[in-house]
N, C-alpha and C positions, 0 to 999 in steps of 0.2 A: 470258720475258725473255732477249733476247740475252746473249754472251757479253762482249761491251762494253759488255754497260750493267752487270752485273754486276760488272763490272772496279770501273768510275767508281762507283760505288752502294760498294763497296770500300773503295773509293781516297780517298774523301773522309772519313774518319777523321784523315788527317793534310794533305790538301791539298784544296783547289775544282778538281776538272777541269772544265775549257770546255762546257759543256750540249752540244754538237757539234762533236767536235773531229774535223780534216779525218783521212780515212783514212792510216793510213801503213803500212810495210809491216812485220810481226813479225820480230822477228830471229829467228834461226836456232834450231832447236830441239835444248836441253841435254840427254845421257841422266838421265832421272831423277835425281835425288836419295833418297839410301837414307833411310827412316825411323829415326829415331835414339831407341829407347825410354830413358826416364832411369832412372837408378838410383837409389835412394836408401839408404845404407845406414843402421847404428843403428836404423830409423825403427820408432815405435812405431803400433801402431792406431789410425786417425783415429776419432773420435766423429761416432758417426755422428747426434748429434743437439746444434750448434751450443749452446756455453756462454754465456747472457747475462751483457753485461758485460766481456767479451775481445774488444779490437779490434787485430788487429795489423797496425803499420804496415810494409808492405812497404816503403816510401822507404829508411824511417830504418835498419831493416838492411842493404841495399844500403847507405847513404854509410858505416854503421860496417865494413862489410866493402871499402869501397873500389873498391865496381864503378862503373865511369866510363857516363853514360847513352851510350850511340849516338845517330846524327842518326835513327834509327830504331830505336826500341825494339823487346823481342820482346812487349811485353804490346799495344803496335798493331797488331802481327802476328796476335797471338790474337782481337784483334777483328773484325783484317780476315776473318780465313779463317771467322768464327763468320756473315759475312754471306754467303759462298759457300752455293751452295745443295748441300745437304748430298747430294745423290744424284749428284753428278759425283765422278767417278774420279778418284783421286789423283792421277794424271798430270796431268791433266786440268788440277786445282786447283793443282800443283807449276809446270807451264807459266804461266797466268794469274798466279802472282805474281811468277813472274820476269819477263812483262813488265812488270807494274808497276812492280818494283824497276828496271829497265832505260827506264821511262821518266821514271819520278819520283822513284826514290831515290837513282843513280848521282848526280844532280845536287849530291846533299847529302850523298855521300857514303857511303849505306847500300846495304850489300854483304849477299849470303846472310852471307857469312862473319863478319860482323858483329853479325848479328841470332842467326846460331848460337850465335857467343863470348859475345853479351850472356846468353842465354837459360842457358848452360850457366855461368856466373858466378854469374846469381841463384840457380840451384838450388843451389852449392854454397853459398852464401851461408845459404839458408834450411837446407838441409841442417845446418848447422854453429850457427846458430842453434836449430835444437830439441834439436841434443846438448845445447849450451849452457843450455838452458831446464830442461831434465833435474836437472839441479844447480840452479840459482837456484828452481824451483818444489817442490824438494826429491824429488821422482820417484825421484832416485837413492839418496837416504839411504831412503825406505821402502821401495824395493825391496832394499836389503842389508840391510834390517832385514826381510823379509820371507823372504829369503835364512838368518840367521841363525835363525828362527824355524823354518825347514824342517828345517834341519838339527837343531834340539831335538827337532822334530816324531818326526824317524826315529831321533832316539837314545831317547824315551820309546817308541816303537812296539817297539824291538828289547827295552828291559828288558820292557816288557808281554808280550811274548810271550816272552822266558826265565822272568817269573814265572807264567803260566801254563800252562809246559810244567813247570816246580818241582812245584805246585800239582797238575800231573795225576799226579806222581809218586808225591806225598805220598798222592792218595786213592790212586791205586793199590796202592803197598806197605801204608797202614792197612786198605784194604779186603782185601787177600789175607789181613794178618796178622787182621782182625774176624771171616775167615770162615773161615781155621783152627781159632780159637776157640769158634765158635760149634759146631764139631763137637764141642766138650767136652760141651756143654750137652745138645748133639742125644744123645750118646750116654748120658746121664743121663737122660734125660727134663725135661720141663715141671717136674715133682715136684723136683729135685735143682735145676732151678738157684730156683724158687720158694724153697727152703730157704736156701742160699747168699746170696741177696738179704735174708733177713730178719736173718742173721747180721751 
């Protein structure tokens, strides 16, 4: 598959390109664009095994968080680039959407820097929303209750081990003082403490 047809194969997610459209000439070529890894902070471990019954709407956090859609979103973006074929070079793949964006999004308005802004919006959007869910699904009270439980955890652990260092004291001093004693016996004989016992 050519590189234009790949484009148009693409491209039609959000637009019909012309089944043969006349050649025209690529604009000029941008230095790369750096890859931009997200962060996510607070973020707890995902499950890795889908909960039935939890559907969440991405829309409706975006409108409560106030993110304004672009004439080009970034989750069209995620579609488009899911149909490049996956063994071309970044470059490669970074060139190709910019002409797209430069033949068909300029029109309407959609800029990299727009699909950037959008993209880094929702993330802080969802971001802020699973802090938020932490509290509402209760997350946070049983983790400080969990929190509080530790801490009982390591103060019964320390009396445990002051009463059984007590405990190793006690046998110790009765045992030295049992087998001082027991020299009494020994130097009497079996006979003498026999006697003693019956007394």
């Amino acid at each position: 598959m050519s590189i234009r047809n790949v484009m148009r194969n693409a491209a039609r997610i959000f637009v019909e390109m012309p089944s043969d459209p006349s050649p025209t000439t690529p604009p000029p070529a941008n230095p790369p664009t750096p890859a931009v890894t997200p962060v996510y902070p607070n973020s707890i471990a995902a499950a890795t095994v889908p909960l039935p019954g939890i559907k969440i709407d991405f829309e409706d956090i975006y409108r409560q968080s106030g993110v304004i859609e672009p004439p080009l979103n970034a989750e069209k973006i995620c579609d488009m680039l899911l149909r490049l074929p996956p063994n071309l070079p970044q470059d490669t793949k970074r060139q190709m959407m910019r002409e797209m964006l430069t033949t068909l999004g300029k029109p309407a308005g959609a800029t990299i820097e727009s699909i950037v802004a959008d993209a880094s919006a929702k993330i802080s959007a969802l971001t802020k929303h699973i802090d938020d869910s932490k509290t509402q699904t209760g997350v946070a009270a049983i983790q400080a209750e969990i929190a509080a439980l530790q801490a009982q955890i390591a103060q019964k652990k320390q009396s445990l081990e002051l009463s059984r260092r007590e405990q190793a004291e006690v046998e110790r001093q009765c045992g030295a003082e049992r087998k001082r004693l027991s020299e009494v016996l020994n130097f009497f004989g079996p006979a003498s403490s026999a006697k003693s016992t019956r007394i």
